[in-house]
C-alpha positions as CSV (number, residue, x, y, z in Angstrom):
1,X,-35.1,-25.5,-13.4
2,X,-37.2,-25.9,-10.0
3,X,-39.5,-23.3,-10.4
4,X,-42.2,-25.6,-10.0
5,X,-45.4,-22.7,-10.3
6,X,-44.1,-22.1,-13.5
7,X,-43.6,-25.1,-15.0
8,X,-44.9,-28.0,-13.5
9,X,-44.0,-30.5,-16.5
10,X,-41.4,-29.0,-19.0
11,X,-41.3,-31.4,-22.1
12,X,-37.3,-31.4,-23.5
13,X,-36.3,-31.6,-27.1
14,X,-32.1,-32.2,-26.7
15,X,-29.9,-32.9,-28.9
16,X,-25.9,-34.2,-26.7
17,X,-23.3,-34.3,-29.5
18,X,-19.9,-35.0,-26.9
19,X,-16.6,-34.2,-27.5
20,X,-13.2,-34.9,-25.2
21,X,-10.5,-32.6,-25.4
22,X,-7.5,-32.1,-23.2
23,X,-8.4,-32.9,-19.1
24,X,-12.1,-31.6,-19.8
25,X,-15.0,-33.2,-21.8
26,X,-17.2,-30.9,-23.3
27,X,-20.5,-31.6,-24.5
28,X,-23.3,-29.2,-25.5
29,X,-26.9,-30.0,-24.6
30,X,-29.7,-27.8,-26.1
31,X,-32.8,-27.8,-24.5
32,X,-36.3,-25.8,-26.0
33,X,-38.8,-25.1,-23.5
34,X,-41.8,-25.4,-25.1
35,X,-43.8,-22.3,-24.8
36,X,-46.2,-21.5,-21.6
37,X,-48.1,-17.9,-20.6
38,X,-46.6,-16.7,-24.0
39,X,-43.2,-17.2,-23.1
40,X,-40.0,-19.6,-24.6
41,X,-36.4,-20.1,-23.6
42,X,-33.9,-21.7,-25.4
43,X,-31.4,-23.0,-23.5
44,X,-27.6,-24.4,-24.0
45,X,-25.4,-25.5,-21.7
46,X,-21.4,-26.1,-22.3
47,X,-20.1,-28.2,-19.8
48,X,-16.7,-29.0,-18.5
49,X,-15.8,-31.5,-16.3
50,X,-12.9,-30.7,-14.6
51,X,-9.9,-32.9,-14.0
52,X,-9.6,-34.7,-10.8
53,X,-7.0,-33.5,-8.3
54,X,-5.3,-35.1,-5.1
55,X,-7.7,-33.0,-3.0
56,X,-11.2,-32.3,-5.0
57,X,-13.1,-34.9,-6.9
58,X,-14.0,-34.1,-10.6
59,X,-16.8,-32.1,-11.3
60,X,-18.8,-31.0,-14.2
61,X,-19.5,-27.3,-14.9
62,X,-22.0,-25.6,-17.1
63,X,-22.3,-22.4,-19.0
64,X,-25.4,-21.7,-19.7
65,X,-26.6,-19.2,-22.8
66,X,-29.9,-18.6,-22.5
67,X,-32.2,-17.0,-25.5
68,X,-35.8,-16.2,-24.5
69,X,-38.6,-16.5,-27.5
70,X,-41.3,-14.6,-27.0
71,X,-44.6,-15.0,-28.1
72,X,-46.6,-13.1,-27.3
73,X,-49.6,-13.0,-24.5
74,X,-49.1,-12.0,-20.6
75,X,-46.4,-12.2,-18.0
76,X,-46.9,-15.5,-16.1
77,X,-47.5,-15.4,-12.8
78,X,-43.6,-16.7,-11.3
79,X,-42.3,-14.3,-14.3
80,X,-39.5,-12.6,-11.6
81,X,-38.0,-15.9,-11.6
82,X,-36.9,-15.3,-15.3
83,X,-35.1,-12.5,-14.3
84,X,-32.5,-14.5,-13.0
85,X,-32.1,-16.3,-16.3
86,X,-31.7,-13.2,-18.6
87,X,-28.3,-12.4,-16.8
88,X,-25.9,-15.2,-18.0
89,X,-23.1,-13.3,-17.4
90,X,-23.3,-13.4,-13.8
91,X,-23.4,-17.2,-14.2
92,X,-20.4,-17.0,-16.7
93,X,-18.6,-15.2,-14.6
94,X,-18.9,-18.2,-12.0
95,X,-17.8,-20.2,-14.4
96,X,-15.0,-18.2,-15.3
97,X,-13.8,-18.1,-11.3
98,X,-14.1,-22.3,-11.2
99,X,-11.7,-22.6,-14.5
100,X,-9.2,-20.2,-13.3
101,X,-9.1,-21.7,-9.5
102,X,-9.1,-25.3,-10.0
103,X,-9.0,-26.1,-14.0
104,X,-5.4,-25.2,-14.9
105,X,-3.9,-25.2,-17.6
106,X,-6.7,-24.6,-19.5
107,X,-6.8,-26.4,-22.7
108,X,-6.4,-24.5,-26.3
109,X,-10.4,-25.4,-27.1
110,X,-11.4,-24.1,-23.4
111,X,-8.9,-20.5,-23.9
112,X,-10.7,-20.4,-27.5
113,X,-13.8,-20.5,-26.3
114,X,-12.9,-18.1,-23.2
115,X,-11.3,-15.6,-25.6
116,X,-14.7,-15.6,-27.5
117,X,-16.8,-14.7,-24.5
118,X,-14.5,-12.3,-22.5
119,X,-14.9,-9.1,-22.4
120,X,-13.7,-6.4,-20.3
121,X,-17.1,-5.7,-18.2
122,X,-17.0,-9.8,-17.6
123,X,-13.5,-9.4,-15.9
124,X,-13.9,-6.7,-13.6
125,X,-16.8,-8.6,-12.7
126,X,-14.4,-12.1,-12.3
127,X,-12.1,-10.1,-10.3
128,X,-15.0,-8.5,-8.2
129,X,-16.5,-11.9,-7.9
130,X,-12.8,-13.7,-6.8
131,X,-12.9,-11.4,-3.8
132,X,-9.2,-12.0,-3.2
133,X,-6.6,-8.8,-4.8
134,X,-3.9,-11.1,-5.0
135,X,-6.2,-13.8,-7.5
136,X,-7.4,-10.8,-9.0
137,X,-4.0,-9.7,-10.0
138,X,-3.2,-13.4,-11.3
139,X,-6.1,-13.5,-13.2
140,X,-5.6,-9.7,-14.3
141,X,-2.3,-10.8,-15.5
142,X,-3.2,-14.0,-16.8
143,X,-5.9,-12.6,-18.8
144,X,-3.7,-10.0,-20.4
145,X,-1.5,-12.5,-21.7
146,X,-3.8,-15.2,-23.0
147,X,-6.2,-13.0,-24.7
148,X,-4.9,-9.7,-25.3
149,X,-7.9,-8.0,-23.4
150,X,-7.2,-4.5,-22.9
151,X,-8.3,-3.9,-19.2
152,X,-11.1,-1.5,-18.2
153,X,-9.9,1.4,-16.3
154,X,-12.6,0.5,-13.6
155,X,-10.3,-3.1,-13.4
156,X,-7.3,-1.2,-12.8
157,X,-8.6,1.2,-10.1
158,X,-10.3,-1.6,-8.4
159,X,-7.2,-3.5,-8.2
160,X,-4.9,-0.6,-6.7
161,X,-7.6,0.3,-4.3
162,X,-7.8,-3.3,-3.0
163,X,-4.2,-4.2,-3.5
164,X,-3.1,-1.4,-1.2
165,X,-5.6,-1.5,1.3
166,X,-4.2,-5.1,1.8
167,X,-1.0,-3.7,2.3
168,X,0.4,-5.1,-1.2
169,X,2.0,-1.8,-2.1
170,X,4.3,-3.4,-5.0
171,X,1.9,-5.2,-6.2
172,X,-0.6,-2.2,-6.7
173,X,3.0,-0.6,-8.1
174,X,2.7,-3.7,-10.6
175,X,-0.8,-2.8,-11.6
176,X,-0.3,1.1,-12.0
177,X,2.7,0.2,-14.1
178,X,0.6,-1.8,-16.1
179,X,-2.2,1.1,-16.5
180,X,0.2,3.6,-17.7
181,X,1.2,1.2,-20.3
182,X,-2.3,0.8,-21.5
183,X,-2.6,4.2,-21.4
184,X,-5.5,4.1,-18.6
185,X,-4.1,7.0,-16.7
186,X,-5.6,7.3,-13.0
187,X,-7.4,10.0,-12.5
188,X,-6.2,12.5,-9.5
189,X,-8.3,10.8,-6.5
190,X,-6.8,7.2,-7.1
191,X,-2.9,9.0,-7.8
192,X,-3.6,10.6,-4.8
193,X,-5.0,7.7,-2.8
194,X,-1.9,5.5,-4.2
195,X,0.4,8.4,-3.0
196,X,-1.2,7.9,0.7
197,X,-0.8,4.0,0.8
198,X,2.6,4.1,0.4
199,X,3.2,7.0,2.6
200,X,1.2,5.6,5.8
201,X,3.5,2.1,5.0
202,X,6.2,4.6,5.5
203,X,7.6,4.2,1.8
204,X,8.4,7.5,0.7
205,X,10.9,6.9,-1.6
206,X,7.9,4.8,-3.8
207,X,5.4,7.7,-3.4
208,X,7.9,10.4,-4.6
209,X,8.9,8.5,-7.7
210,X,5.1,7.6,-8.2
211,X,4.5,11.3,-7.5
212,X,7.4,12.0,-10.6
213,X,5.8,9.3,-13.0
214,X,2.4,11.2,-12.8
215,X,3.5,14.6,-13.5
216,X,5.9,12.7,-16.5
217,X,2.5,12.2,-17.7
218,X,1.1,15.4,-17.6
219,X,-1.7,14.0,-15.2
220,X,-2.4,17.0,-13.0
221,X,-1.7,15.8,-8.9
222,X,-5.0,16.7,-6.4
223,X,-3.3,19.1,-3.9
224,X,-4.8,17.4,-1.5
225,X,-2.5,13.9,-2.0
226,X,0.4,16.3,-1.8
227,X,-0.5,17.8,1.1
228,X,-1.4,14.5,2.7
229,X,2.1,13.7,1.9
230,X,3.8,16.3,3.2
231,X,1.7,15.8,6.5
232,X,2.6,12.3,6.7
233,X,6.6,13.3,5.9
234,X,6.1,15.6,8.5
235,X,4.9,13.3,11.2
236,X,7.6,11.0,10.1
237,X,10.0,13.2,11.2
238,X,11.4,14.1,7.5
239,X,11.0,17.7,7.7
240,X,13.9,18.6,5.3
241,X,12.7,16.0,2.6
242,X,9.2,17.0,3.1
243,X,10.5,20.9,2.4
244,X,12.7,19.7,-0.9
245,X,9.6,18.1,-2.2
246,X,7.9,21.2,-2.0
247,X,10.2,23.5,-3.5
248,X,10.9,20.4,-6.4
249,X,7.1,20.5,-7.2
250,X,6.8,24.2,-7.3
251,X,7.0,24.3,-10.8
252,X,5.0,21.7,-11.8
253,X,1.1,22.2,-12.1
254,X,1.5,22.8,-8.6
255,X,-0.2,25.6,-7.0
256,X,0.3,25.4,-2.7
257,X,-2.5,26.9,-0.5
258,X,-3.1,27.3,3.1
259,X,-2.9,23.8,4.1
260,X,0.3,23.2,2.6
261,X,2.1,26.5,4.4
262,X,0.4,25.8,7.5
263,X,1.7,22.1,7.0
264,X,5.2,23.0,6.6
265,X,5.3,26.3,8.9
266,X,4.3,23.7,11.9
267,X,6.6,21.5,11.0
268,X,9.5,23.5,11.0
269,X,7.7,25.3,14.2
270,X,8.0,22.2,16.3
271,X,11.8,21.6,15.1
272,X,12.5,25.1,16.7
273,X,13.3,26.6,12.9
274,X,11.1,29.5,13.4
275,X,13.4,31.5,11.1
276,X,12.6,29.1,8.3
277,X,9.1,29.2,9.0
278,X,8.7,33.0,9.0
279,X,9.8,32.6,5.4
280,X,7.0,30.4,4.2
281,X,5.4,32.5,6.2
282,X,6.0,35.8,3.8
283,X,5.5,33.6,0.8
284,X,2.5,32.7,1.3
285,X,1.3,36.4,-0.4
286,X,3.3,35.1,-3.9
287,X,0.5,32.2,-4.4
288,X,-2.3,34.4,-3.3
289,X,-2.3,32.7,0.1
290,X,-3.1,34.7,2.8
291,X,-2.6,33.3,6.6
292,X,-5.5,32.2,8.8
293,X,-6.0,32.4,11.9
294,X,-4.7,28.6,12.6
295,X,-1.4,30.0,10.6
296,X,-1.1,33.0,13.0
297,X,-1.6,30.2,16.1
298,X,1.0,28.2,14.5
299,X,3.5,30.6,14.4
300,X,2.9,32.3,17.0
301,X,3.4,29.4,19.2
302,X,6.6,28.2,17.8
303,X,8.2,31.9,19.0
304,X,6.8,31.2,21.9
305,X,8.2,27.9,22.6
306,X,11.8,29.4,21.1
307,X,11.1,32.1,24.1
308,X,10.1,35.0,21.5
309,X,7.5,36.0,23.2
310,X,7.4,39.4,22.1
311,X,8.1,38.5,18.7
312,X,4.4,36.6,19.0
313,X,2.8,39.4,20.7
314,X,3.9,41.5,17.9
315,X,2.2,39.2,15.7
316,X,-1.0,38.7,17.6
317,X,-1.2,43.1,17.2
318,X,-0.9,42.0,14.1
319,X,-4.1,39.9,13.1
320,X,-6.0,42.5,15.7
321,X,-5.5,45.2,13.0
322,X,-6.8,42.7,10.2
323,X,-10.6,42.6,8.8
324,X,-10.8,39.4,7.8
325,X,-9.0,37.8,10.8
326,X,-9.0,38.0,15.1
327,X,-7.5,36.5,17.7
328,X,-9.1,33.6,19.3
329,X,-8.2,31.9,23.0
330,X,-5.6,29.6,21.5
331,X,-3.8,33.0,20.0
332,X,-3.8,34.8,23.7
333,X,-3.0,31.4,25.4
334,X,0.0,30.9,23.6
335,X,1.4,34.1,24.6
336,X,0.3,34.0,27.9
337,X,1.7,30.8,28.2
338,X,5.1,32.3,27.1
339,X,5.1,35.1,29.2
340,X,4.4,32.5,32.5
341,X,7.3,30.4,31.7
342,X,10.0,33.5,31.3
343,X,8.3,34.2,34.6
344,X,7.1,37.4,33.3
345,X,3.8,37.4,35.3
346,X,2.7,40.9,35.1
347,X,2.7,41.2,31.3
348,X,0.9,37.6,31.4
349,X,-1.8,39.2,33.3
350,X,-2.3,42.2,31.8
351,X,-2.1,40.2,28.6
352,X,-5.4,38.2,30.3
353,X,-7.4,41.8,30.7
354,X,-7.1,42.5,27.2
355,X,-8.1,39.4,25.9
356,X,-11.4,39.3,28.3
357,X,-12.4,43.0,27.5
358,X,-11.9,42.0,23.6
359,X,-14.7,39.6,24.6
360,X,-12.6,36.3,23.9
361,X,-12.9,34.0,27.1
362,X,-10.7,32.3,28.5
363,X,-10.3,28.3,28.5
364,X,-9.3,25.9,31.6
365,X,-5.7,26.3,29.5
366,X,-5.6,30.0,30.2
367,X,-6.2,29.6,33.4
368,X,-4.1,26.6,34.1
369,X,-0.9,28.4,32.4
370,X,-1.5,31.4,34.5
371,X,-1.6,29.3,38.0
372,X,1.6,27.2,37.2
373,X,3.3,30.5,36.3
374,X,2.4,32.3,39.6
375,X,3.2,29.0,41.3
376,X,6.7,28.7,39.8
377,X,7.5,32.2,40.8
378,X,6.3,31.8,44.3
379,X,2.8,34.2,44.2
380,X,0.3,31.3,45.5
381,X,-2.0,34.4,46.3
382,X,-2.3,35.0,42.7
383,X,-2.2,31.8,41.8
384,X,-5.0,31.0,44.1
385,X,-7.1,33.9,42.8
386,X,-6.8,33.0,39.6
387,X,-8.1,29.3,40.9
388,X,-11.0,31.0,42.5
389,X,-11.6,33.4,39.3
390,X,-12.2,30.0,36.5
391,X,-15.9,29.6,38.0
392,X,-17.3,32.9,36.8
393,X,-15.9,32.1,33.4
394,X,-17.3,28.4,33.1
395,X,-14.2,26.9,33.5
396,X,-14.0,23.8,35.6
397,X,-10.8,22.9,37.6
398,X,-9.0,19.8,36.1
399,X,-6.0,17.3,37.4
400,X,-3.5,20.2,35.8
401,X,-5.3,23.1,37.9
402,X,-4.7,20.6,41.3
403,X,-1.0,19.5,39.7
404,X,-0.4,23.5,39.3
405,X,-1.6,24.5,42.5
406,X,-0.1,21.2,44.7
407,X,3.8,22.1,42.9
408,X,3.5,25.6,43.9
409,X,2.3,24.6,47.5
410,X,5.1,22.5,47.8
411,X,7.8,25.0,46.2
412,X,7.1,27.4,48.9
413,X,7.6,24.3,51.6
414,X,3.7,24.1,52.5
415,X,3.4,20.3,52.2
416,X,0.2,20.2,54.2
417,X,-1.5,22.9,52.1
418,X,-0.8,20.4,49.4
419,X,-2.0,17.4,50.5
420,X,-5.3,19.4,51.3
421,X,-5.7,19.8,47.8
422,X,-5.1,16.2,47.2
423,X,-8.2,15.3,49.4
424,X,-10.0,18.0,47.7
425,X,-9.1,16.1,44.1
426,X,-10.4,12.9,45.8
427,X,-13.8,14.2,47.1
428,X,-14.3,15.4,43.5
429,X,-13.1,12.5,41.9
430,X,-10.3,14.1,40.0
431,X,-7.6,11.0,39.4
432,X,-4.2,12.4,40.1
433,X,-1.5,11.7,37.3
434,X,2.0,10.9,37.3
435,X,3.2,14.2,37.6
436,X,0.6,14.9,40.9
437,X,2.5,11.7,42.6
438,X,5.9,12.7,41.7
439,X,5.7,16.1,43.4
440,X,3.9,15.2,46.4
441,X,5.7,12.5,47.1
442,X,9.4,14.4,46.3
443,X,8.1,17.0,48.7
444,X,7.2,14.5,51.4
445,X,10.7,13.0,51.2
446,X,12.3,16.6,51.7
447,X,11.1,16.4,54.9
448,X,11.6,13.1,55.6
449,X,8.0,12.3,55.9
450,X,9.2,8.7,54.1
451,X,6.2,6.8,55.6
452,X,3.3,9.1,54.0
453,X,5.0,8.7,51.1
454,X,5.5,5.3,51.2
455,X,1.7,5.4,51.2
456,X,1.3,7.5,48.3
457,X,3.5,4.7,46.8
458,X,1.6,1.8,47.6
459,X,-1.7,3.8,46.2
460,X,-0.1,4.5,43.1
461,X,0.4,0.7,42.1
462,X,-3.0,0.2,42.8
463,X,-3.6,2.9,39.6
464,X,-3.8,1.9,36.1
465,X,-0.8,4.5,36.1
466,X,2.2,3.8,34.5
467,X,4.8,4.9,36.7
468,X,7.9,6.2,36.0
469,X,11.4,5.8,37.8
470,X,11.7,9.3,38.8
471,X,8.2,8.8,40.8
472,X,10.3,5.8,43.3
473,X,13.7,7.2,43.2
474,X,13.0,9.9,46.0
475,X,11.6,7.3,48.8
476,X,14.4,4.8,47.9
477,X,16.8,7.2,48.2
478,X,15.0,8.2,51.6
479,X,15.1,4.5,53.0
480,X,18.6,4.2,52.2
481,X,20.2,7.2,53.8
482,X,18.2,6.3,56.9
483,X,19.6,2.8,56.4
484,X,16.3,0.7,56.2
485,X,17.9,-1.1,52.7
486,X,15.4,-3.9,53.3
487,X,12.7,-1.2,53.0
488,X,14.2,0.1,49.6
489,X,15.2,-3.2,47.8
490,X,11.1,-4.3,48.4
491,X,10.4,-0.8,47.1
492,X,12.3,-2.0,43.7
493,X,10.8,-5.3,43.3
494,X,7.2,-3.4,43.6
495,X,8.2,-1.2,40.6
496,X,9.2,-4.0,38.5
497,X,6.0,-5.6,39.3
498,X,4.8,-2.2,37.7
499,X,6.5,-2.9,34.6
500,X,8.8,0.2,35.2
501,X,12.5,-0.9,35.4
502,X,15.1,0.9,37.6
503,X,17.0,3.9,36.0
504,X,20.6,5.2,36.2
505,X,19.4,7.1,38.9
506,X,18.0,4.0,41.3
507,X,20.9,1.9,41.0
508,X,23.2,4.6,41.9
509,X,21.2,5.6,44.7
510,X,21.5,1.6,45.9
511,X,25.1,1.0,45.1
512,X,26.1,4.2,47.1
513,X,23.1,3.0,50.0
514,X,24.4,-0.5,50.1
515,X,28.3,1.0,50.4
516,X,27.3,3.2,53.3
517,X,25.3,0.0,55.3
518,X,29.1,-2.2,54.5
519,X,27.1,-4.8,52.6
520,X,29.2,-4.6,49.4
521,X,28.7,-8.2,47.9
522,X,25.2,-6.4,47.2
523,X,26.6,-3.1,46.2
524,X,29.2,-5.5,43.6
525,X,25.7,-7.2,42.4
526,X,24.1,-4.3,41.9
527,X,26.2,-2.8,40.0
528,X,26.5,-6.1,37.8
529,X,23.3,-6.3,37.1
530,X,23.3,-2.5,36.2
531,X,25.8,-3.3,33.6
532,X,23.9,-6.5,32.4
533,X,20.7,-4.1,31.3
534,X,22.6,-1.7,29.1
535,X,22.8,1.1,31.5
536,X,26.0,2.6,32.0
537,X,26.8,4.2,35.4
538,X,28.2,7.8,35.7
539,X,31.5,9.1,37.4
540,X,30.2,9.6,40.5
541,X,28.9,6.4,41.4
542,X,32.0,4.2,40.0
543,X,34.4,6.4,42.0
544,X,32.0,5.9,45.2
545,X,31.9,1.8,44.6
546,X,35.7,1.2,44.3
547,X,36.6,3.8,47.1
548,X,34.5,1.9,49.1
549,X,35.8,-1.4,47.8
550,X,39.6,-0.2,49.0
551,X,38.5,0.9,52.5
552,X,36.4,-2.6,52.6
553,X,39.6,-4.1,52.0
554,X,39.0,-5.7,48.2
555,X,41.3,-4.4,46.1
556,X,40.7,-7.0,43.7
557,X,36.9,-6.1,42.8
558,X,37.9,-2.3,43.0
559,X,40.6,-2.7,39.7
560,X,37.6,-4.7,38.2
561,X,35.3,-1.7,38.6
562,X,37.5,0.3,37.3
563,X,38.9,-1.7,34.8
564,X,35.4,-2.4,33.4
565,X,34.0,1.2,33.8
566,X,37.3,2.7,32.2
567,X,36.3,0.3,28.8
568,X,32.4,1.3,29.0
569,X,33.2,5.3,29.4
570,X,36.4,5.1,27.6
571,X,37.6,8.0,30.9
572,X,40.5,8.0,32.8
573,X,39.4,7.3,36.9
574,X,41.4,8.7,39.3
575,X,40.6,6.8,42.8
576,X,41.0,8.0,45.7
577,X,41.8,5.9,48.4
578,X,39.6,7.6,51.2
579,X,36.2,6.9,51.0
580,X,34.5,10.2,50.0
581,X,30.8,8.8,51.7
582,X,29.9,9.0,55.0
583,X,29.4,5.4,56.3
């Protein structure tokens, strides 16, 4: 007691019968606080002192009951320090913690006089107060089995919440197991929340059998933890089991809505089963489900992508006939999109009239779609009107509108129109991406403009791009045929310095370079080192190795080439003696 306002010289009656038990001493000390401002405590405190270990000293802890007397008169003045005193669980449960962490075994008179005081609001409380889900399991468990304390169901959810947020999914398994047996059934949102844990862990086979024991109990599932898990199966790429747990819980308190078609139509959408889809699709009616709009997008785009475009336009006629239901930009867009890339431009842009004069306007998407179609086909006049036509709608030109236009440019051989638009991107501070390098650089190598691309490849290292091979095999290519090999080999140790690692491509582009220059202890090395990474060269550049080898006169190294790419591609090589490259 320091509250020194309140009572500046306590006067003790105490009474210290001792006792020694087992590694604790207990002793009881009663203390009366003689009456002040009309108010008395009565105070006794059990102590234990603790047994010694190898690491922590002994110490003595005390659990206070407190019993306030009142009589009568006013509050005294430090009366909120009281308030501390008339909750002795919260210091019980402290001393509860200390005996379980550093105090076992406990002996029979300390369990006694545990069992006596425990309750099941004082654990939850120990196992809120251990701050640890693996103690409070131990303790969970060890309470159960000392003194027969039937958990609350707040102890049980607190413990699965915990436990699987820790990632201790068997444990929390443990703990569900041991709820069911007490008969403190989760409610939906835990079940549901359990189901999720062990689904984002990537344990499906635990949520499904968890999902089983539930509906063994009759405890109704939340439709949203099934649909979460058929999202997450989904994502997982486990379409088909994702599909057979729908159809096993159709029967079972289990009533799908939108979210779970749209779930499972996308899914089988963007594994090309469009047939499959269209028949959740016509289901959905059976449940008293009837398809969105984000439904409609869904499907309609995985026609689309399957190259049934008209199929999709059929359907977006479809939703323009309904009430309750209209097209938005994503539905035209799709469409549009599909059109562009069978190169069927003209029904693309009348397909862009109607959706402007139905008053839907169209994104930097539309528009971007619509310019790499034209651009693919060869129309760079419409593809540059359509360019000049995004302004009046608010649409601002992006890295995919300069990609679109630069790949189109350079399909029709206009290299210098292109790398216009790549100054343009840099005076409006549009980064290029991989794809912008790749085609610029491909279509300055076409021409044999090797040195502006070579500069294109030293300014994309200085990018926080990550490059890929197919971005370097063009120029290396290029410096070997024109026989600067010094040039190319530097141009490889830069992209490894990139953290992108040569392809099939690049080394058969250097063994066959190499072979043409006569240096074939570096062609051999090459394509040692090509077999030391995993990558397995094709016909073409083993036949071109070991006809060089013969005409190099090393006849020895060409039956090891052969030998050795016979046993990789388990395939027959027939070699022909004249070397079939120009040297």
């Amino acid at each position: 007691m320091k509250g020194r306002e309140f009572y500046q010289e306590p006067n003790f009656e105490s009474g210290v019968p001792s006792r020694n038990f087992g590694h604790c001493q207990e002793e009881n000390f009663e203390y009366l606080i003689r009456p002040r401002y009309g108010v008395g405590l009565h105070m006794t405190l059990f102590s234990f002192t603790t047994r010694a270990s190898r690491v922590r000293p002994a110490s003595k802890l005390f659990v206070p009951q407190y019993h306030i007397q009142s009589h009568g008169g006013s509050h005294p003045p430090g009366y909120k320090d009281v308030k501390v005193v008339q909750k002795p669980e919260a210091w019980f449960v402290k001393v509860v913690c200390t005996l379980f962490l550093y105090s076992q075994p406990l002996s029979d008179r300390s369990l006694g006089y545990l069992s006596k005081h425990l309750s099941p609001l004082i654990e939850l409380q120990v196992v809120k107060w251990l701050n640890d889900p693996a103690l409070g399991l131990k303790f969970f468990e060890f309470s159960r089995v000392k003194f027969n304390i039937t958990h609350s169901f707040w102890t049980y959810t607190l413990l699965m919440r915990s436990l699987c947020n820790m990632g201790l999914h068997e444990s929390a398994k443990l703990v569900f197991d041991y709820a069911r047996i007490d008969r403190h059934l989760p409610d939906d949102t835990i079940v549901g929340f359990i189901i999720s844990s062990f689904a984002r862990a990537g344990d499906f086979g635990m949520a499904k059998k968890l999902l089983a024991e539930i509906q063994s109990d009759e405890v109704g599932i939340d439709i949203f933890a099934l649909n979460n898990l058929l999202n997450m199966m989904i994502k997982q790429n486990k379409l088909e089991e994702a599909v057979s747990l729908y159809k096993e819980n159709l029967g079972l308190n289990f009533n799908p809505d939108n979210w779970t078609f749209n779930i499972l139509i996308l899914g089988l959408c963007k594994a090309r089963q469009v047939d499959k889809a269209f028949e959740f699709f016509n289901d959905m009616w059976i449940f008293g489900c009837f398809p969105d709009i984000l439904t409609y997008n869904t499907i309609i785009g995985g026609l689309c992508r399957a190259n049934e475009v008209d199929r999709g336009h059929e359907l977006l006629n479809e939703i323009r006939l309904r009430d309750d239901c209209s097209p938005d930009v994503v539905t035209y867009t799709s469409v549009i999109s599909g059109y562009c890339k069978l190169g069927k431009m003209g029904k693309a842009s009348a397909l862009l009239n109607e959706m402007i004069n139905s008053g839907t306007v169209p994104s930097a998407v539309t528009f971007n779609v619509l310019i790499d179609g034209f651009g693919k086909v060869g129309d760079m006049l419409s593809a540059k009107s359509m360019y000049e036509k995004m302004a009046s709608f608010g649409c601002i030109a992006d890295v995919v509108t300069f990609t679109s236009l630069i790949d189109g440019y350079c399909r029709n051989g206009d290299v210098n129109r292109s790398l216009q638009l790549w100054n343009t991107m840099k005076v409006r501070n549009i980064s290029p991406n991989v794809y912008t390098f790749s085609i610029i650089i491909n279509a300055l190598c076409k021409e044999n403009r090797l040195h502006e691309a070579r500069e294109l490849l030293k300014e994309l290292t200085c990018t926080n791009i990550v490059p890929k091979p197919f971005i370097f095999n063009p120029v290396i290519d290029g410096f070997c045929k024109s026989g600067n090999l010094d040039e190319a080999n530097l141009i490889v140790v830069e992209m490894k310095e990139k953290k992108c690692y040569p392809d099939k491509v690049t080394y058969t582009i250097l063994i066959i370079g190499h072979c043409m220059k006569g240096r074939m202890l570096e062609a051999i090395g090459i394509f040692d080192k090509m077999l030391s990474v995993g990558c397995v060269p094709d016909d073409f550049a083993v036949h071109s190795l070991v006809s060089c080898l013969f005409k190099a006169g090393m006849p020895n190294e060409a039956s090891r080439v052969s030998t050795i790419s016979s046993l990789d591609n388990n395939i027959p090589l027939r070699i022909n003696r004249v070397v079939p490259v120009a040297a």
